[in-house]
Short mmCIF file of the C-alpha atoms (twelve columns), coordinates in Angstrom:
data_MODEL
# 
_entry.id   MODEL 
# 
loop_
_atom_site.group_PDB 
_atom_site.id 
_atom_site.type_symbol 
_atom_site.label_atom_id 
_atom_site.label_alt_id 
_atom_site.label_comp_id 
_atom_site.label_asym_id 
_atom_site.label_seq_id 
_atom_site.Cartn_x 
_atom_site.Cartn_y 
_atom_site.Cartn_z 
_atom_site.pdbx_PDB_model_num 
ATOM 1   C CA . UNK A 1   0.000   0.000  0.000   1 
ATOM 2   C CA . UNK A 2   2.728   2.642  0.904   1 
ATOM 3   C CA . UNK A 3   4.851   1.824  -2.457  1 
ATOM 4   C CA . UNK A 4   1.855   2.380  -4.898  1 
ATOM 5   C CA . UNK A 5   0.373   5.567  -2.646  1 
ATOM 6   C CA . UNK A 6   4.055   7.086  -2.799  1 
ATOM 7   C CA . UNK A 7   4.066   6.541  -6.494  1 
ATOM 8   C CA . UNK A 8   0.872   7.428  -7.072  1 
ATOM 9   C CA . UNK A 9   1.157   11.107 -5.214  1 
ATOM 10  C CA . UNK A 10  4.214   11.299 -6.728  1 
ATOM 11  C CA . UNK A 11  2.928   10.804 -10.188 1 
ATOM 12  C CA . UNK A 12  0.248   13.680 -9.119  1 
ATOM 13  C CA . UNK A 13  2.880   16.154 -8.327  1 
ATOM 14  C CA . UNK A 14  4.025   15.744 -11.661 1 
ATOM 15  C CA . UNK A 15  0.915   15.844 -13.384 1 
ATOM 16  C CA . UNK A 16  0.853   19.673 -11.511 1 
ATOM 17  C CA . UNK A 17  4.166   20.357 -12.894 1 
ATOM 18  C CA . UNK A 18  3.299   19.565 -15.950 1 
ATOM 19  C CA . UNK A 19  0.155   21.822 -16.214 1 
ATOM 20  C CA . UNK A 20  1.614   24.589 -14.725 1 
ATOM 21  C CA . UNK A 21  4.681   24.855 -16.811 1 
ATOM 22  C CA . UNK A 22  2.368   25.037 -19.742 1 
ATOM 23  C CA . UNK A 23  -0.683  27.210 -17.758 1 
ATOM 24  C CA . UNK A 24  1.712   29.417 -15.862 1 
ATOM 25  C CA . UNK A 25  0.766   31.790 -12.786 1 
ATOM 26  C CA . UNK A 26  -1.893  33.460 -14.839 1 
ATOM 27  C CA . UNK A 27  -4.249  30.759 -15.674 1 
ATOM 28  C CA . UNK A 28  -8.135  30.866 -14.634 1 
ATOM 29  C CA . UNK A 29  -7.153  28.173 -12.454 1 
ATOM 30  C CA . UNK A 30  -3.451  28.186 -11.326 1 
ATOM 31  C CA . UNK A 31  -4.277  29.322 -7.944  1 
ATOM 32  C CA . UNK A 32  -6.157  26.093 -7.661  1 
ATOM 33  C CA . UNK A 33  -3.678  24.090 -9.123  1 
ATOM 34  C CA . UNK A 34  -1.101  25.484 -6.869  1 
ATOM 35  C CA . UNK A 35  -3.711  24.664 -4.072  1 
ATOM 36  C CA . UNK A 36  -4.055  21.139 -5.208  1 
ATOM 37  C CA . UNK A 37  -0.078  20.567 -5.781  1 
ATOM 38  C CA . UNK A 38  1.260   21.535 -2.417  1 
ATOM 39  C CA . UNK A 39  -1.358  18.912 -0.985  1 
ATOM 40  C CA . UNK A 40  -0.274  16.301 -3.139  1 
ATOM 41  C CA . UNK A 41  3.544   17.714 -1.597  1 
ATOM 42  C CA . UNK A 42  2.135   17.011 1.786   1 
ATOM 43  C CA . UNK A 43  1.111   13.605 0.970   1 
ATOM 44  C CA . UNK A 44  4.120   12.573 -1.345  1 
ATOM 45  C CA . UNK A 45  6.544   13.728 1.643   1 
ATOM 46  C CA . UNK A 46  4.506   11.670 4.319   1 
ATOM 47  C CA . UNK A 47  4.484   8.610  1.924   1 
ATOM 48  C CA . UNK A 48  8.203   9.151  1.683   1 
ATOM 49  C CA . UNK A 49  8.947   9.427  4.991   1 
ATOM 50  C CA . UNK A 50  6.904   5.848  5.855   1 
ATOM 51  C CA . UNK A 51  8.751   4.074  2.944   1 
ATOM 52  C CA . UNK A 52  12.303  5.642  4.604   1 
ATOM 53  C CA . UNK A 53  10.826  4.084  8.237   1 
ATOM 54  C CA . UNK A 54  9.431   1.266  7.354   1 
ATOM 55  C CA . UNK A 55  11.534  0.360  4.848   1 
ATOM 56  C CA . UNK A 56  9.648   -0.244 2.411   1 
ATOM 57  C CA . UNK A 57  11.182  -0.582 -1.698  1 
ATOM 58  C CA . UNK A 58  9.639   2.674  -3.728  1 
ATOM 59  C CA . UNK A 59  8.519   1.300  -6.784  1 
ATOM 60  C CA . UNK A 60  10.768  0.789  -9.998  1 
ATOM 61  C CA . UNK A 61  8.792   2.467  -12.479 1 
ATOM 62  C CA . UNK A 62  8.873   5.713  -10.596 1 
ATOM 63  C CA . UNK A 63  11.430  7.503  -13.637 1 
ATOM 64  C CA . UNK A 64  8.474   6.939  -16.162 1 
ATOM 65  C CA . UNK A 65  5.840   7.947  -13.430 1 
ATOM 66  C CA . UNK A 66  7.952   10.989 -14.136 1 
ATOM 67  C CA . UNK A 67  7.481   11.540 -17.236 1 
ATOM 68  C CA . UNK A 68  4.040   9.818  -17.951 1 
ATOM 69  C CA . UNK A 69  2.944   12.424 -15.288 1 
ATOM 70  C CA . UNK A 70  4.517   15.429 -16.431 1 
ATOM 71  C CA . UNK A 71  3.482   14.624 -20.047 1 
ATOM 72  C CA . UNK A 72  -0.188  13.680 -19.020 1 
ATOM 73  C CA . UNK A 73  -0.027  17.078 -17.204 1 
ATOM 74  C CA . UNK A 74  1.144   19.177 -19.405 1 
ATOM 75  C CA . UNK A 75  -0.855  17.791 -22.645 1 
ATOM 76  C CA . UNK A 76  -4.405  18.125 -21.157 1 
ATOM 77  C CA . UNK A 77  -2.877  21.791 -19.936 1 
ATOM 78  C CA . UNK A 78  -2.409  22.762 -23.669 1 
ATOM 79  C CA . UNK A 79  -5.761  21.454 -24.476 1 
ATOM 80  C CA . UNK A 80  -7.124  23.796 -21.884 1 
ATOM 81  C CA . UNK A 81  -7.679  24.949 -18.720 1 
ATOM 82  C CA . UNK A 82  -11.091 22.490 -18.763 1 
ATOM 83  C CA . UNK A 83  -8.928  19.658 -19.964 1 
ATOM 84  C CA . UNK A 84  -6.653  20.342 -17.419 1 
ATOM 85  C CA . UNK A 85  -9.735  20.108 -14.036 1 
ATOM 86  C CA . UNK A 86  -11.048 17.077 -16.643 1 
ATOM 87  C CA . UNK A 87  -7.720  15.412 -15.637 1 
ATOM 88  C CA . UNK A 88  -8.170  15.962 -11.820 1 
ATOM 89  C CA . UNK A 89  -11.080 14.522 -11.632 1 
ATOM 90  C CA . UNK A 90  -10.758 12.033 -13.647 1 
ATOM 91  C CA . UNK A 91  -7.484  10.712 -11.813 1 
ATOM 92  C CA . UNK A 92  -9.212  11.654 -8.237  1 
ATOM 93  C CA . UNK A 93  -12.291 9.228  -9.034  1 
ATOM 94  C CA . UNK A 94  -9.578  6.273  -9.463  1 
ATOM 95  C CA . UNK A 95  -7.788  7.727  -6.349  1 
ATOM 96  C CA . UNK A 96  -10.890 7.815  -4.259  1 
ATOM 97  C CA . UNK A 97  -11.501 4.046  -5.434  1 
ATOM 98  C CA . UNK A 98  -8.059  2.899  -4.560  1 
ATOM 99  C CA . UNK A 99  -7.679  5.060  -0.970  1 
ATOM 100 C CA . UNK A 100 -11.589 3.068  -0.208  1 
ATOM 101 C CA . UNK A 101 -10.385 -0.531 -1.210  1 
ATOM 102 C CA . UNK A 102 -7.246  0.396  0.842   1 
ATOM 103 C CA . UNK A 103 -9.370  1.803  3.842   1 
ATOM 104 C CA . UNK A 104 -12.040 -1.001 3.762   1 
ATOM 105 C CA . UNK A 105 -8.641  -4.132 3.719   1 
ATOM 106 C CA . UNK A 106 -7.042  -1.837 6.626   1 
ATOM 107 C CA . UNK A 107 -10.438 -2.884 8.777   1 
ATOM 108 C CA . UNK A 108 -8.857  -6.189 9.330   1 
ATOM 109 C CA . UNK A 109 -5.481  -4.452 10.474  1 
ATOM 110 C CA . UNK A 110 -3.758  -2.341 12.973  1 
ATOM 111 C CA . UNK A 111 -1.961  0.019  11.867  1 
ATOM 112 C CA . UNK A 112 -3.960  3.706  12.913  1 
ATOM 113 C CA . UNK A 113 -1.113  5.520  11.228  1 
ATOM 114 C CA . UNK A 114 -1.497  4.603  7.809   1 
ATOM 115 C CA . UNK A 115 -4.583  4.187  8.408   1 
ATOM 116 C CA . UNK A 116 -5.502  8.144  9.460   1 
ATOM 117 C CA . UNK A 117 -3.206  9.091  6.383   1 
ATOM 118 C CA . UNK A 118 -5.369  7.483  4.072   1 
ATOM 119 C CA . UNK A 119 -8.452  8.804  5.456   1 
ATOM 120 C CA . UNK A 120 -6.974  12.230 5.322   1 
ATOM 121 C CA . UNK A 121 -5.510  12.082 1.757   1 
ATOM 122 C CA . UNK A 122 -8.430  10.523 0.503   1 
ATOM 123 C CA . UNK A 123 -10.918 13.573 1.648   1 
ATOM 124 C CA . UNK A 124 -8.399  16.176 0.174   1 
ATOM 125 C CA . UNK A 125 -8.167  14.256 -2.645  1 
ATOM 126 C CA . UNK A 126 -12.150 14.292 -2.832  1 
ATOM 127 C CA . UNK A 127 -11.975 18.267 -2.453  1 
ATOM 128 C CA . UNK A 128 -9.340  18.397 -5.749  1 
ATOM 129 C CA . UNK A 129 -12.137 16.509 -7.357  1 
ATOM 130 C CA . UNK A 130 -15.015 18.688 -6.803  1 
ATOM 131 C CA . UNK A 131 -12.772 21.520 -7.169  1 
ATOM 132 C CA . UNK A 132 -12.229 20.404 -10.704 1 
ATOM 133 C CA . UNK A 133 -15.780 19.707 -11.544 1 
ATOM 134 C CA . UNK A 134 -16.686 23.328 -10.089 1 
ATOM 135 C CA . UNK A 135 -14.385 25.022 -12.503 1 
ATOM 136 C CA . UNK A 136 -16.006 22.736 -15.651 1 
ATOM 137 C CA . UNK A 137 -14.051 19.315 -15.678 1 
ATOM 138 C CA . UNK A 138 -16.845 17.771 -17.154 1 
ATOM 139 C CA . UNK A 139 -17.668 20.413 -20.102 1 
ATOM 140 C CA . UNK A 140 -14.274 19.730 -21.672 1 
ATOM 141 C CA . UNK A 141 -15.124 18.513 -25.491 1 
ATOM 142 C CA . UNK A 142 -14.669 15.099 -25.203 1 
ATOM 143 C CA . UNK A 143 -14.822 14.616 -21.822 1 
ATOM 144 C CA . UNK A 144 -16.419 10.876 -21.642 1 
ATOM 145 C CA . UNK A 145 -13.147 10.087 -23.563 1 
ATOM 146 C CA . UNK A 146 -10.622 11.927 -21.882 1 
ATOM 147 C CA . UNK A 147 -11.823 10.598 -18.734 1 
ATOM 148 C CA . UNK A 148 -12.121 7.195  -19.705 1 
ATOM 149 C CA . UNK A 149 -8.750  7.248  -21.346 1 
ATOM 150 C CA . UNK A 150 -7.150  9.188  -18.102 1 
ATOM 151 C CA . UNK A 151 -8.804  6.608  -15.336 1 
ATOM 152 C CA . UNK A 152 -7.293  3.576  -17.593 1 
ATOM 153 C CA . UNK A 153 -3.968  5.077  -17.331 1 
ATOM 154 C CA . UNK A 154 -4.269  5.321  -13.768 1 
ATOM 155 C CA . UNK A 155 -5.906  1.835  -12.868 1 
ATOM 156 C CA . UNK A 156 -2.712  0.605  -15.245 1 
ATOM 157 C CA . UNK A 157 -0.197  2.320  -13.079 1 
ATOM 158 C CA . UNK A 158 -2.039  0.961  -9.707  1 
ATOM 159 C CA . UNK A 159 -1.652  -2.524 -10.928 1 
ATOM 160 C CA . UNK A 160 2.037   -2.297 -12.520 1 
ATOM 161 C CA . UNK A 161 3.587   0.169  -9.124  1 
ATOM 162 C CA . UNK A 162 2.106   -2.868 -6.806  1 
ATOM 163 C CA . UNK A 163 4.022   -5.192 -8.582  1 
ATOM 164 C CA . UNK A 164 7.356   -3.718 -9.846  1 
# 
């Protein structure tokens, strides 16, 4: 669980990165963004301080969750500032997915720290999502596609950063 939520928030700081390097500080929505990134900061530094204390091995595939994430952010950020909330919510329904199925196997165990870190993560990362449909996500042209396509990718990177 702690590999595949480090490399999943760290994937999410790049997908910021990406969309504001092409978006910039004067975007509709780069105050948001901004918002959204240094959250995703928060949680990528606690997921890297658990793997550093618990020892846990950060996945593999973390240079190409580099790039993919960079790329994926800074392509639906030259579609548009819609593409670019489309993208946030389409990765935070996939998030909120994984954080439950995480939450609801943690039931059977103890560990209350992970445990409250999830829970936490998961409700900011519900607030990115509604922030993103608020600012017209879901009125990007295309948007059944983009978000299909965008959830995939996600779901894809679940399954390969719990195995490699």
């Amino acid at each position: 669980m702690i590999r595949v939520n480090q490399a999943g928030e760290y994937g999410a700081a790049q997908i910021y990165k990406g969309q504001l390097a092409v978006m910039g500080d004067d975007a509709p929505d780069s105050s948001a963004i901004h918002h959204m990134a240094e959250q995703e900061q928060v949680h990528l530094d606690a997921f890297d301080k658990m793997i550093a204390e618990r020892g846990v091995r950060p996945t593999l595939l973390q240079p190409f969750w580099k790039v993919a994430g960079y790329a994926l952010g800074a392509t639906t950020a030259a579609m548009g500032p819609r593409a670019a909330m489309a993208c946030t919510a389409a990765v935070e329904t996939e998030i909120d997915a994984h954080y439950k199925e995480q939450l609801d196997a943690l039931e059977s165990e103890n560990d209350p720290e992970l445990t409250r870190m999830i829970t936490e993560f998961r409700e900011e990362e519900l607030e990115h999502k509604a922030t993103a449909i608020a600012a017209g996500a879901e009125e990007t042209p295309g948007y059944p596609a983009l978000s299909a396509a965008i959830r995939l990718g996600c779901r894809v990177a679940i399954g390969l950063s719990k195995r490699i």
